[in-house]
N, C-alpha and C positions, 0 to 999 in steps of 0.2 A: 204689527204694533208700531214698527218706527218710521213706518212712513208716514206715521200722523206726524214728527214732529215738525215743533215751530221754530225751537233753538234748541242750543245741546252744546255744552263746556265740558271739555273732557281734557285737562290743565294738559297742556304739549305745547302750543306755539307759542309765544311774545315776544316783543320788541320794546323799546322805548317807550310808554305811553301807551301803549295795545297790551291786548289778553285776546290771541285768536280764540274766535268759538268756531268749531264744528260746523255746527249749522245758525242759521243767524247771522248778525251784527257782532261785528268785534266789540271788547268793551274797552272802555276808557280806564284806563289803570293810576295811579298817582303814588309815590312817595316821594318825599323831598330830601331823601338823605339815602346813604348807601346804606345796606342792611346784611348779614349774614344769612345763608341757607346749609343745609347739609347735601351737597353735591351725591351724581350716583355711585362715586367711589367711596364716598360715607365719609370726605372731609370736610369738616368747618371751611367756608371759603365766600366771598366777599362777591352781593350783588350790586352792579353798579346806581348810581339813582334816577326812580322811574321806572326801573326793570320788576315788573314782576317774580315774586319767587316761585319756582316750582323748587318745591324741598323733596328731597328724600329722604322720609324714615327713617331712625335706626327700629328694629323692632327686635328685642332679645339678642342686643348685641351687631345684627346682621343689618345691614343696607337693601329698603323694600325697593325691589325694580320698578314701583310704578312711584309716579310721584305726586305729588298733591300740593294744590294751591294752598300758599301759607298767608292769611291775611290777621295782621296784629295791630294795638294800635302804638303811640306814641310813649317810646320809654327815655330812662336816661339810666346808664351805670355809673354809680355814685362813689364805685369803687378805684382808684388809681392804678395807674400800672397794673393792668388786668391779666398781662402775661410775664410780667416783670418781677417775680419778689425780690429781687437785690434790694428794690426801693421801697419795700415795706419793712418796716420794725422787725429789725431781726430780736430773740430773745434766746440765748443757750443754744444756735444752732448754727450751723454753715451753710452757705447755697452755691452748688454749681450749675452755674445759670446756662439758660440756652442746650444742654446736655440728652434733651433726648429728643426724641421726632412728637409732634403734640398733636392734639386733634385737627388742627389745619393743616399736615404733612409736612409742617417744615419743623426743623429742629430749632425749638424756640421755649419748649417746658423746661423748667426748674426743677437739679432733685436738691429736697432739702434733708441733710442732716441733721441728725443729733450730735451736740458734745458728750463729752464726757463728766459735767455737772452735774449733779443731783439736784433738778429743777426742774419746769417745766419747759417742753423744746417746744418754740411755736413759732411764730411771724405775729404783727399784729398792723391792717392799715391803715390805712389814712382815718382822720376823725371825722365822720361821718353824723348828719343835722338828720336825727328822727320824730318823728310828730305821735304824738300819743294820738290812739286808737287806731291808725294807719299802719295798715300791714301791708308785711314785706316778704322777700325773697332774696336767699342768701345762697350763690351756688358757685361751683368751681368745678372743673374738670381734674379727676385725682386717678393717678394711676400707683400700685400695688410698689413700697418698698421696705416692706420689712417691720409696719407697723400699721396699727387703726388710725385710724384719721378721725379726729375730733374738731367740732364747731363751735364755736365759745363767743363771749362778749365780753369786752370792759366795763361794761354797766349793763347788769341785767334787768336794771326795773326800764330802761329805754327802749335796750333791745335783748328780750330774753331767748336766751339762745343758748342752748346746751345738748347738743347730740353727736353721735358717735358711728363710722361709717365703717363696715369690714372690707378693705379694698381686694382682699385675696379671695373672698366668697360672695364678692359684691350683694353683701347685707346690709341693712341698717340696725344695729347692734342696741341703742338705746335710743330715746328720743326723750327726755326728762324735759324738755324746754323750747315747743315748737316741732312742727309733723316735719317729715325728714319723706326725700325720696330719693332711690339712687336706681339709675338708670345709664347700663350698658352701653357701651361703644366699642368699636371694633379695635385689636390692637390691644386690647386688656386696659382701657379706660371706661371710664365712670362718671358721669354729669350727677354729683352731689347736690342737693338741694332740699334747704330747708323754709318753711314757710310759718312766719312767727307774725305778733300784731305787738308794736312799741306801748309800750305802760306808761311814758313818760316823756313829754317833749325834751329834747336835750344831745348831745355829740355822743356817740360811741364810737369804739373801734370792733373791728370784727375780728375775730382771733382764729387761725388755723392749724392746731399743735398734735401731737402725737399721744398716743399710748400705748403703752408696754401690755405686756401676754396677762398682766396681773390687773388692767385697767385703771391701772392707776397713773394722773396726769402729772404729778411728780415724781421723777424716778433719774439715776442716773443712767445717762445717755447711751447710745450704743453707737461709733460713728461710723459704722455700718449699715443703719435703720435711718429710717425716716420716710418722709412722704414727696411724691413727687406733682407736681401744680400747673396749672394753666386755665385761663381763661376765668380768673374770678368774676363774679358777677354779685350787685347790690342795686335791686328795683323796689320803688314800688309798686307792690299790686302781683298778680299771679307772674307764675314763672314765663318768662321769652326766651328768643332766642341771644346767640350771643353777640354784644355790643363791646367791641375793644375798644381802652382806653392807657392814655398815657399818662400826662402829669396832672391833667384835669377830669372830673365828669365828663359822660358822654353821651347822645342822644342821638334814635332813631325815629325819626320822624312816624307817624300812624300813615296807610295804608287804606285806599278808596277804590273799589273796581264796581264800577254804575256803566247806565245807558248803554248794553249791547238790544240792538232795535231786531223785530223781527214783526210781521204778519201775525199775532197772538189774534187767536178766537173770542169773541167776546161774549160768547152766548153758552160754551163751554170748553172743557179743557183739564187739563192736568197739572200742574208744577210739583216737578221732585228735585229732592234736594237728597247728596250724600255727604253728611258732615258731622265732621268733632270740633263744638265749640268749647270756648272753657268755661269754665264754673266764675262768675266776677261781679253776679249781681245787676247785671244789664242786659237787655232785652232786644240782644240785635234781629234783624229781617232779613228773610230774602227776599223780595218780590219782583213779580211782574205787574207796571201799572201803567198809567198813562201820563208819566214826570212827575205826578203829584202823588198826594196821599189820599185823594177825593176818590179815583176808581183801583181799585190794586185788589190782587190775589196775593195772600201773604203765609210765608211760614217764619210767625215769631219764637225763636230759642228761647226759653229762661232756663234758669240753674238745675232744675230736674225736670221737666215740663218740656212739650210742644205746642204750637195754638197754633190752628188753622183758621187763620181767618180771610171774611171777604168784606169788600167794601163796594158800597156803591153811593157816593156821597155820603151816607152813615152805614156805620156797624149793619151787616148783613148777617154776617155768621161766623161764630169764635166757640170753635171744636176746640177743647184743649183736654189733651195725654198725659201719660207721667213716662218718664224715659227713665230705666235702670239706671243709665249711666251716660248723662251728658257729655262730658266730657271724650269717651268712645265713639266711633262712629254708626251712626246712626241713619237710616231708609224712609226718609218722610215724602208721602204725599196728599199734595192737599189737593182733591175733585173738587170741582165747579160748575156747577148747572143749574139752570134756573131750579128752584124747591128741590135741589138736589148735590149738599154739599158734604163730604166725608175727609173725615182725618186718617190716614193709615201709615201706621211705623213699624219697619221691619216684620213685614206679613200678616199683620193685624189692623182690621180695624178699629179705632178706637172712641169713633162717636161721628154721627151723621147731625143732617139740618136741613129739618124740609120744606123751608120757609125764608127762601132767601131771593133778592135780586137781586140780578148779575154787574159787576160792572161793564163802564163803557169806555172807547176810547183806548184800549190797552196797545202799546207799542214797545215798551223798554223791559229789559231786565236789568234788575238791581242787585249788589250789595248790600240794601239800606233799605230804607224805608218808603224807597218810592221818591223821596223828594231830598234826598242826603242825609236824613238823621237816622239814628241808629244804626250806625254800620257795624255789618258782620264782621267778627273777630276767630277766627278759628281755621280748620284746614277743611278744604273740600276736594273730594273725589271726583265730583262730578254734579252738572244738575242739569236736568232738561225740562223742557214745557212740550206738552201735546195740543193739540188743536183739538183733540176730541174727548170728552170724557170718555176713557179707557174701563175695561169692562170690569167688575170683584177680580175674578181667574187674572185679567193680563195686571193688573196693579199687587195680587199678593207673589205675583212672579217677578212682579217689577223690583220688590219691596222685602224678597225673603234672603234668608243666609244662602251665599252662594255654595259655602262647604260647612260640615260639621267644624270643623275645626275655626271658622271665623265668627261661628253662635260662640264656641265654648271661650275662645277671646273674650269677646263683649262682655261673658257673663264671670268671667275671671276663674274657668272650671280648671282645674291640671289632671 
């Protein structure tokens, strides 16, 4: 089966401006700002700009040895001093800053105490411009001292925000005010994140305070307990990675990898893709076409959904799936042949088309849409193109769970 193919990305080499493939044409890669990835040692650490990420996983705490293209697009953290709380609003608390080793390996985390007040012990930062019906994402890096870690706001009809994080059982304990998720790290940390939508255009502050065994947010202190912090973060739109910042907002530019060229078949063929995009309401592609959007073999993501489409100067054929869980990753591939075009995801087929013409001209693979729009936003495994339409047997092989254990993943069994 693999010596049919035409191309084949399988995330390992880059440079500057490059994304080696396998087989094929390298691709052309772009960012214009430095960006973070999680290195193979499972640290936060700084890709320079231009460089492609290959990120590695945490997955249930642990660092996955294989690594995977991370492609995002353009954020800003709106949050100040992201590793600093000296410089946010203290309230009833103390901070010994810089005190422990943080997610990037250098000792650079804040642990925050409680006094001994009967009040609520918190931080509170910078005043922050939110737009009503624009949602957000509120996250920090929290590691386990002696109390729950709570998410709060100064104005909840702006930005409503109320939930509660167990750092000792890395749970999320309540959620009263926006979906919460907390997600393991090595070292007994925790990437807290909650995802709310503002009710009201107007400043708030975002609040990070404690709570005692009884749950309750005013209580006197214990100057033994409190929470320990790094890496706040305040986006809009679904969660990224992380963007450090100082006395100002900060921004990571979006992320482009197009034109890796190769001998593509035009009369049939394959394109598979292996990818977790995120859930955001846009419709990114991957294709192989001929620079434009006139000839292309496409697999478009939506939010729960696949579509296999072709094009040949017009719509040819648009197979669309439902995927369990977008967001996970997922085994798409889209066949190609003349009156003979089929969608298959993770060892199923899920709808044919036998009324289609082929495109023409095919040379490039894409990110996008064939001509730069709609670029793919998510992490990829892997994707290759065949030169041959490949047979049901070698596509549900192509396409199935490699072990029980990465079905029962996807399908979130314990």
């Amino acid at each position: 089966m693999y010596d049919k193919l035409a191309y084949a990305l399988i995330p390992s080499g880059y440079k500057s401006g490059k994304l080696y493939s396998f087989v094929g044409g390298d691709m052309t890669f772009t960012r214009a700002t430095t960006a973070t990835r999680i290195n193979k040692d499972g640290y936060v650490e700084f890709v320079p700009t231009g460089v492609p990420r290959l990120n590695y996983p945490i997955v249930n705490g642990k660092v996955s040895n294989v690594p995977e293209l991370l492609l995002e697009p353009a954020r800003i953290n709106y949050a100040f001093y992201s590793e600093d709380f000296s410089n946010w609003t203290p309230d009833d608390i103390t901070i010994d800053a810089d005190s422990v080793v943080a997610p990037d390996g250098n000792t650079t985390a804040d642990t925050i105490y409680e006094n001994t007040v009967s009040s609520e012990h918190r931080v509170l930062s910078n005043s922050i411009s939110f737009t009503s019906g624009t949602s957000y994402t509120i996250s920090v890096f929290a590691k386990y001292n002696g109390r729950v870690l709570a998410f709060h706001s100064s104005n909840q009809t702006r930005l409503p925000l109320n939930v509660t994080f167990d750092l000792e059982l890395g749970d999320v304990v309540s959620s009263a005010a926006g979906t919460a998720t907390i997600e393991a790290y090595p070292n007994g940390w925790y990437k807290c994140s909650v995802v709310t939508t503002s009710g009201g255009t107007g400043t708030a502050q975002v609040i990070f305070r404690t709570r005692n065994e009884d749950n309750n947010t005013s209580f006197v202190g214990d100057i033994s307990k409190g929470m320990i912090l790094w890496g706040a973060q305040v986006e809009a739109g679904y969660l990224t990675s992380y963007i450090p910042t100082f006395d100002a907002t900060s921004s990571r530019n979006a992320e482009t990898a197009n034109n890796g060229t190769a001998d593509f078949n035009d009369f049939e063929g394959i394109l598979y893709a292996e990818i977790a995009r995120v859930s955001d309401g846009t419709d990114p592609r991957i294709t192989i076409s001929d620079g434009s959007t006139s000839d292309v073999v496409e697999i478009k993501c939506g939010d729960d959904e696949v579509i296999g489409r072709v094009v040949s100067t017009s719509e040819q054929a648009a197979i669309t799936g439902s995927l369990f869980d977008s967001e996970s990753f997922n085994k798409i591939v889209v066949k190609y042949k003349f009156n003979d075009v089929a969608l298959w995801v993770n060892g199923f087929e899920l709808g044919t088309d036998t009324s289609a013409t082929m495109p023409v001209g095919l040379t490039e693979f894409s990110f996008d849409d064939g001509n730069g729009g709609d670029d793919y936003y998510g992490s990829t495994r892997q994707v290759l193109a065949f030169n041959e339409a490949l047979s049901d047997t070698e596509i549900e092989s192509l396409t199935s769970w490699r072990t029980f254990e990465e079905m029962a993943s996807y399908f979130g069994y314990v």
